[in-house]
C-alpha positions as CSV (number, residue, x, y, z in Angstrom):
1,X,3.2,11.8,-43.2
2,X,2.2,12.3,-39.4
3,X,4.5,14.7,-37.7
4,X,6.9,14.1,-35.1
5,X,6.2,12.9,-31.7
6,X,7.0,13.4,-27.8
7,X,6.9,12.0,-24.8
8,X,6.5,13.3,-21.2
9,X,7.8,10.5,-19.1
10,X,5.9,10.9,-15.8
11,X,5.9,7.8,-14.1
12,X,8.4,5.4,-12.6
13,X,8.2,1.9,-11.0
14,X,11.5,0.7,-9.4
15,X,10.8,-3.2,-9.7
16,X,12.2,-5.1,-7.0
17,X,15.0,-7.7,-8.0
18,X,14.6,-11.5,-8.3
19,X,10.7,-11.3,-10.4
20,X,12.3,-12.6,-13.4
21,X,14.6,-15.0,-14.3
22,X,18.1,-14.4,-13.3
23,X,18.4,-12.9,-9.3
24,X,20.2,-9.3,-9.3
25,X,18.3,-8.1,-12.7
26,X,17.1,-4.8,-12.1
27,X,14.0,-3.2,-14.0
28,X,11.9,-0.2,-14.1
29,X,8.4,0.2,-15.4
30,X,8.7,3.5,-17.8
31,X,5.1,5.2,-18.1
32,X,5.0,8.0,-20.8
33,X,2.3,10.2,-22.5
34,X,2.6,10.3,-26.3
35,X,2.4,13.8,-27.2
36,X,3.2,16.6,-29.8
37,X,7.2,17.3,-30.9
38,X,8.4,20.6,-29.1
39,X,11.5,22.3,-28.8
40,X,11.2,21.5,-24.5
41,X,11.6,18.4,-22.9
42,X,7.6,17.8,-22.2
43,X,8.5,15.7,-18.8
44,X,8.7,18.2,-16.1
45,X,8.0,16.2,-13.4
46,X,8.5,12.5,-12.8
47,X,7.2,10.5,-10.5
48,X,9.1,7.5,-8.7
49,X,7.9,4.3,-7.2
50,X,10.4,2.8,-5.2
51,X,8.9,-0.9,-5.3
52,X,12.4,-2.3,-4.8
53,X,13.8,-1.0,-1.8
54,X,13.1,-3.5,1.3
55,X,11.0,-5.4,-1.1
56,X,12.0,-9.5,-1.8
57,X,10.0,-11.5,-4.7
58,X,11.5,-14.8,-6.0
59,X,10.2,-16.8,-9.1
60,X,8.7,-19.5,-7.1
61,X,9.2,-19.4,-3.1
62,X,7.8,-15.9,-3.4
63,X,6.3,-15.1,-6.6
64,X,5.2,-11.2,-7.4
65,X,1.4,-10.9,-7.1
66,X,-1.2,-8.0,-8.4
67,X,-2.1,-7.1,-5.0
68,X,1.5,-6.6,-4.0
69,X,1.0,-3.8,-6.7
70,X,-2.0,-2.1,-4.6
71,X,0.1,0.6,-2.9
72,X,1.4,1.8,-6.0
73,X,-1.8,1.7,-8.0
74,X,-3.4,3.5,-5.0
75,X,-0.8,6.3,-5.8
76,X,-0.6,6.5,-9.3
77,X,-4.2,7.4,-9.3
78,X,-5.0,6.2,-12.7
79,X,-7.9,8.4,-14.7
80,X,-7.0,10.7,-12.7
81,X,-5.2,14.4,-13.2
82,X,-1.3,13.9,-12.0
83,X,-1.9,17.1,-10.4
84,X,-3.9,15.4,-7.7
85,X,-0.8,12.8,-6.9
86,X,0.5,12.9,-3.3
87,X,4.0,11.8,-2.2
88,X,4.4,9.1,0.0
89,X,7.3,7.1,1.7
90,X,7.6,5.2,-1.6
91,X,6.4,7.9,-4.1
92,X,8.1,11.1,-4.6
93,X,8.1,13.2,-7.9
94,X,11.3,14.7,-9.0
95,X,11.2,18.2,-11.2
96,X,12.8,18.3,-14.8
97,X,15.6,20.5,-13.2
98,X,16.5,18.0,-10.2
99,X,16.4,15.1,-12.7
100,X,18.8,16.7,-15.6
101,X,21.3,17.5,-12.8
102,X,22.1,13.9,-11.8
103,X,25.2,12.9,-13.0
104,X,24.5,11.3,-16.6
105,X,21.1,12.0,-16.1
106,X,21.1,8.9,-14.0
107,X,17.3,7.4,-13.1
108,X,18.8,5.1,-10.6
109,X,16.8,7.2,-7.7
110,X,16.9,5.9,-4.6
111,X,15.8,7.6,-0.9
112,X,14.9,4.6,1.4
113,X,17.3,2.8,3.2
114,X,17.3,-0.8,2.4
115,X,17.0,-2.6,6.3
116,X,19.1,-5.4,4.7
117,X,21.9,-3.2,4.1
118,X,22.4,-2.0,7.6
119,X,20.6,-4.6,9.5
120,X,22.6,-8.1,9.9
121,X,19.2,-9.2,11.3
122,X,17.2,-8.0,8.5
123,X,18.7,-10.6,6.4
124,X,16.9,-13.3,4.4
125,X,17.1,-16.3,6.3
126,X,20.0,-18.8,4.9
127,X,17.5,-21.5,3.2
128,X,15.7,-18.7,1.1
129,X,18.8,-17.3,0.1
130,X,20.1,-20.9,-0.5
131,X,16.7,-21.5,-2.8
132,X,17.3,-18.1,-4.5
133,X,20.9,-19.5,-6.1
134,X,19.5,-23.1,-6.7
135,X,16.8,-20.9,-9.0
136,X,19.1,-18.8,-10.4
137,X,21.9,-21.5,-11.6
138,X,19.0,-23.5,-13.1
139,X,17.8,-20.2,-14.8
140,X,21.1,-20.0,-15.9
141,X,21.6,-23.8,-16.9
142,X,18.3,-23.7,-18.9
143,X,19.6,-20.8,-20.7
144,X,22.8,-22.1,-21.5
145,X,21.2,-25.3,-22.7
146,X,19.1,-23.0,-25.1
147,X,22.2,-21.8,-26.6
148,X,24.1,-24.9,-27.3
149,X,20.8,-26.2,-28.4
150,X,20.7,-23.1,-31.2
151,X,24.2,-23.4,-31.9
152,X,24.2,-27.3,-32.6
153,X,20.8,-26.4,-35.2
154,X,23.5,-24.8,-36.8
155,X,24.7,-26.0,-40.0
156,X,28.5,-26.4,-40.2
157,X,30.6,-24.2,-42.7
158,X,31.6,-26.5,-45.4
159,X,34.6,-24.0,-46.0
């Protein structure tokens, strides 16, 4: 029997809304590092990506693409030592200590201003946000059609 494992969550990528299917869907990308069972938490510090934050994707008008992803690679700094990490306007680490004292140990970080909060003229333009609900209620009407497709497979109850 192998004993119990760890994890140190170190890494964060806030994904930006509207890369999948339904509009408004928010996501993270959670990168941990397996590691032996201990009494302490083994995260200490996580880094956060803020990829969402003044950032607009849509399934098809404007789809997510890997170099769209540069910025963050560039920062993760992949093979090598965390230590070596530097924060930038997007990537900041958090300790252990300022994490646990969120309330409800909440990972819903956030430090940028979002233009389009504050900004009327920072708005999408009315024909992309127009396109963004035509996508989303066929999303939607595709799924539904899913479901009443499953539940008329069903056989009825004969009781």
């Amino acid at each position: 029997m192998a004993p119990p494992s760890g994890h140190d969550l170190h890494t964060m990528l806030r994904l930006p809304t509207g890369i999948f299917y339904a509009g408004g869907v928010k996501a993270n990308v959670l990168f941990f590092e397996r590691k032996r069972a201990r009494e302490q938490p083994w995260t200490q510090k996580l880094w956060v990506y803020d990829f969402r934050t003044n950032q607009h994707f849509t399934l098809k008008q404007n789809p997510l693409r890997r170099e769209h992803l540069q910025d963050f690679v560039d920062c993760y700094l992949p093979g090598k030592d965390r230590s070596e990490r530097v924060e930038t306007e997007r990537f900041r680490a958090f300790t252990y200590e300022e994490l646990i004292a969120r309330d409800k140990v909440n990972l819903d970080i956030t430090w940028l201003n979002d233009a389009s909060l504050e900004d009327a003229d920072a708005l999408l333009p009315p024909e992309v946000i127009a396109q963004e609900i035509v996508e989303d209620l066929e999303a939607a009407l595709r799924e539904f059609a899913a479901i009443a497709e499953a539940l008329g497979r069903r056989s009825p109850d004969p009781t």
